[in-house]
C-alpha positions in Angstrom: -26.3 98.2 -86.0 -29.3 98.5 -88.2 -33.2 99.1 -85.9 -34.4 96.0 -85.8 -31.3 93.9 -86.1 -30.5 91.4 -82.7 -26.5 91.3 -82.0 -24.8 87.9 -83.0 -22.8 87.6 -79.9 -23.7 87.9 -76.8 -22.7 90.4 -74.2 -19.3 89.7 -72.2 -21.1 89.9 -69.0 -23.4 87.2 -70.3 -20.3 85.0 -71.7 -18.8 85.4 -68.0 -22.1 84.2 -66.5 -22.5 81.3 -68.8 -18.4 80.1 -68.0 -19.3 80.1 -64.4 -21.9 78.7 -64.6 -20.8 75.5 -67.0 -17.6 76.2 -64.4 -19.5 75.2 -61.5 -21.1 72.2 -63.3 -17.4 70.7 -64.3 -16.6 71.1 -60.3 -20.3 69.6 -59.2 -19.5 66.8 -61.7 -16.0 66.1 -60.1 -17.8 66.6 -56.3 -20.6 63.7 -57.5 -18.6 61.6 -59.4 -15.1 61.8 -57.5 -12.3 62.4 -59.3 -12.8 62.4 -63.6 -10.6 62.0 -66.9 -11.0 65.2 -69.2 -13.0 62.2 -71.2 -15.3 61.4 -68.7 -16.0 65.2 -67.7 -17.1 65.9 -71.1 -19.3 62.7 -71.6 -21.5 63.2 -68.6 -21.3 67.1 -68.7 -21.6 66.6 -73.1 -19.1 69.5 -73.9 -16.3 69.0 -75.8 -12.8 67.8 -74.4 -11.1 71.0 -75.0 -14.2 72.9 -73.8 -13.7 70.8 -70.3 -9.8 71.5 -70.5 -10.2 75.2 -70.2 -12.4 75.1 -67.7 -10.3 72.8 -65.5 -7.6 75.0 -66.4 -9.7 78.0 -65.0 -10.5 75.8 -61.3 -6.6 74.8 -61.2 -5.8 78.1 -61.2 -8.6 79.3 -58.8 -7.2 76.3 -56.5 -10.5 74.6 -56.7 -9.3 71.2 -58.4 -5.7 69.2 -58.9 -4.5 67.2 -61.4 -3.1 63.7 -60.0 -2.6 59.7 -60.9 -5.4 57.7 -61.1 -5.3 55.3 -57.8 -5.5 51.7 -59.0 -6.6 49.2 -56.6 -5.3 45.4 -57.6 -3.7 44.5 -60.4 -2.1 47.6 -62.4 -2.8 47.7 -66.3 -0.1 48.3 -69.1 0.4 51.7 -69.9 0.4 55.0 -68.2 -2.5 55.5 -64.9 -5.0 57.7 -66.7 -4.8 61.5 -65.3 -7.5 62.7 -63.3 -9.0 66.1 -61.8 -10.0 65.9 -58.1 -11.6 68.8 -55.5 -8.2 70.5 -53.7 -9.7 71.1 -50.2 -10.0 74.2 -51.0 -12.8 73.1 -53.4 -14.5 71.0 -51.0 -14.7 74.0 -49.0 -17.2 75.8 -51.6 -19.5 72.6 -50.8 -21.7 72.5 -47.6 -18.9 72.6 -45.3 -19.5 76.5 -43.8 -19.9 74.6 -40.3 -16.4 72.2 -40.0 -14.9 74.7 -37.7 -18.2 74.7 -34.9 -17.5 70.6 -35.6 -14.0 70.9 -35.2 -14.4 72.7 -32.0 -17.1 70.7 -30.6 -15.7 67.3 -31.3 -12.3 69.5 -29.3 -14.2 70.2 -26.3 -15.8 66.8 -26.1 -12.3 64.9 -25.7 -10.4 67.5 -23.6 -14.0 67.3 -21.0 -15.5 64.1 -21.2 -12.9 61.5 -21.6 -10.3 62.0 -24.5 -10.1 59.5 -27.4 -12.6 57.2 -25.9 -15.3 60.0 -25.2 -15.1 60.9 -29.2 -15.1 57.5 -30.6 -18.7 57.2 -28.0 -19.5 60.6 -29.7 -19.0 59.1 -33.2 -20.9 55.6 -32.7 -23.7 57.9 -30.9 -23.9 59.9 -34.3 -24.1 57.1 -37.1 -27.1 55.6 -34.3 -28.8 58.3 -34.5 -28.8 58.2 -38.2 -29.1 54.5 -38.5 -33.1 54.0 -39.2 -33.2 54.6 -42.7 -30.3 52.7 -43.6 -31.5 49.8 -42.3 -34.7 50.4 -43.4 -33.1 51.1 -47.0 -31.3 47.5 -46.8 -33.3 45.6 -45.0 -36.2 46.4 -47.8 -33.9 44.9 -50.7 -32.2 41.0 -51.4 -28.9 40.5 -49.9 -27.1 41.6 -53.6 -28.6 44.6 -53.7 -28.1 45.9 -50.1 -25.1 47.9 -51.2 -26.5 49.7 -54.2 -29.4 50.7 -51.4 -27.2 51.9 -49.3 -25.3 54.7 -51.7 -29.0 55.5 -52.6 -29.4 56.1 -49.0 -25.9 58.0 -48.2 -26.4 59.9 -51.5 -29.7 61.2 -49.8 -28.0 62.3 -46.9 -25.0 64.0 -49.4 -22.3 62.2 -49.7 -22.8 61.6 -53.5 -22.2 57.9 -53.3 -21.9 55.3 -55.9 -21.9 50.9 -55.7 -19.8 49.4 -58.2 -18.3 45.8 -59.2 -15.5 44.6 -57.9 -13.0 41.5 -58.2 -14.4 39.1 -55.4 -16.9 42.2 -54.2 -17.7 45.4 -54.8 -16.5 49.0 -53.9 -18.8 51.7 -52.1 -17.6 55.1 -53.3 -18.6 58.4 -51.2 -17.5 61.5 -53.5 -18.3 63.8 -51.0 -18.0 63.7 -47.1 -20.1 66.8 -45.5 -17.4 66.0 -42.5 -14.1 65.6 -44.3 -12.4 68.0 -42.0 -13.5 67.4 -38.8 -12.8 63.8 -40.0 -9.6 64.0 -41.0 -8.0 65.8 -36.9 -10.7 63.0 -36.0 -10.5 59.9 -37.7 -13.3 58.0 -35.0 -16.1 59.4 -37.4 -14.7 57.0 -40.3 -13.5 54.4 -38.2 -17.7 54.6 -36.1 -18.9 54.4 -39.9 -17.0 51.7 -41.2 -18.1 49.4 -38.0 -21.6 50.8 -39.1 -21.3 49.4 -42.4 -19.7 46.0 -41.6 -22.9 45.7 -38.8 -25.3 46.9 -41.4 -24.2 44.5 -44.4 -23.6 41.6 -42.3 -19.9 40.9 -43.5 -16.6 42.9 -42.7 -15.7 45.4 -44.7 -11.9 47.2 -45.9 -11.9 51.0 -46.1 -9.3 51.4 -49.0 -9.4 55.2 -48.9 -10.6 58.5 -47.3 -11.1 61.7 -48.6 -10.1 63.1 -45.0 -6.8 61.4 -45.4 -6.4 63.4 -49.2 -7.7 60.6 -51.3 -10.6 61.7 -53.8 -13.5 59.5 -52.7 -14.3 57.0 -49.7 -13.8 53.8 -50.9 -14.9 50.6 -48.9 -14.6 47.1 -49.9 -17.3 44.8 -49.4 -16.4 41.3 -50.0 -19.2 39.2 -52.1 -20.3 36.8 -49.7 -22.9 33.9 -51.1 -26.3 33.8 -49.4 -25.8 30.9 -47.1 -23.0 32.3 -45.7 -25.1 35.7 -45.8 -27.8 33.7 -43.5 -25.4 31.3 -41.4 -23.6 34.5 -40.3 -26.8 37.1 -40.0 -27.0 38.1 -35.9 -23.4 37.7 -35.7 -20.6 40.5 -35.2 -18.6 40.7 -38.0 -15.1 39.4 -38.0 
């Protein structure tokens, strides 16, 4: 190389760097968005589809995502389910989840002392209390057709990456990521406490479709589009 002259290609420990880095982007995008088509990978990240198909390649190999079916909920189109990539829980683990086992343990100790089943689903309701203020706050602030989209704004504060979208006859809160997932899943009174809290907090019962603690790729509840006077005529009541 001549003095002066700047090499054309970087050095290999920079082109490592850069591939985990775009890497951990592709499996950030999957954690936020739940789990993605090469297609829609590659719009929201804008790389190419091959590009996005090497680097999934790399994570399926590392164990940090899976290739799997699309779940459909209602009618099923014509054709073939559109493949997806979702976080293996090996994946999840990378994410914010360093304290599951102290959970695990706690949540352990709390049924085997205080009262078994019972004692945990008291822990659980205690918990999402605890939390409730600024959910309410965050609903109560908006008109009744906007109270769901409030409330992912509000979950997505408190992590869980969550998303409102249209529904037939409703719509479909999505959670991409549950900071609890596996204390969740060997205690399944934390979804069944925050599902109650929903239903209380919208006003209308509610269907939890799927859970990531149960191996599906995003919480999903169903919130069933109720008109406004049945909104008010039902407001103070417990949901059915």
């Amino acid at each position: 190389m001549k003095n002066g002259e700047h090499p054309t290609t970087p050095p290999q420990e920079d082109l490592a760097t850069g591939e985990r880095s775009t890497r951990n982007r592709v499996a950030r995008s999957i954690l936020d968005h739940g789990p993605s088509t090469v297609a829609e990978l590659a719009g929201r990240l804008k790389l190419t589809q091959a590009a996005v198909r090497r680097h999934l390649d790399a994570l399926a190999a590392d164990n940090v995502v899976e290739a799997r079916e699309r779940r459909v909920y209602g009618a099923r189109s014509r054709g073939r389910p559109a493949k997806v990539f979702a976080l293996t829980d090996c994946g999840r683990d990378a994410f914010d989840q360093s304290y599951d086992k102290l959970a695990v343990d706690a949540l352990r100790w709390i049924g085997e002392r205080e009262g078994g089943d019972e004692a945990i689903a008291a822990f659980a309701r205690a918990r999402i209390a605890a939390q409730a203020g600024a959910y309410r706050k965050a609903v109560e602030d908006v008109p009744p057709e906007k109270r769901t989209e409030a409330l992912a704004k509000a979950l997505s504060a408190d992590g869980y990456a969550a998303t409102a979208r249209s529904a037939p006859v409703g719509e479909q809160l999505c959670q991409h990521h549950c900071p609890v997932a596996h204390a969740a899943e060997k205690f399944p009174q934390l979804c069944e406490a925050e599902t109650e809290f929903f239903a209380e907090l919208l006003g209308t019962h509610v269907q939890r479709l799927a859970t990531i603690a149960h191996g599906d790729g995003v919480c999903t509840t169903f919130i069933p589009k109720i008109s406004h006077h049945a909104s008010a005529s039902t407001s103070g009541r417990n949901p059915a």
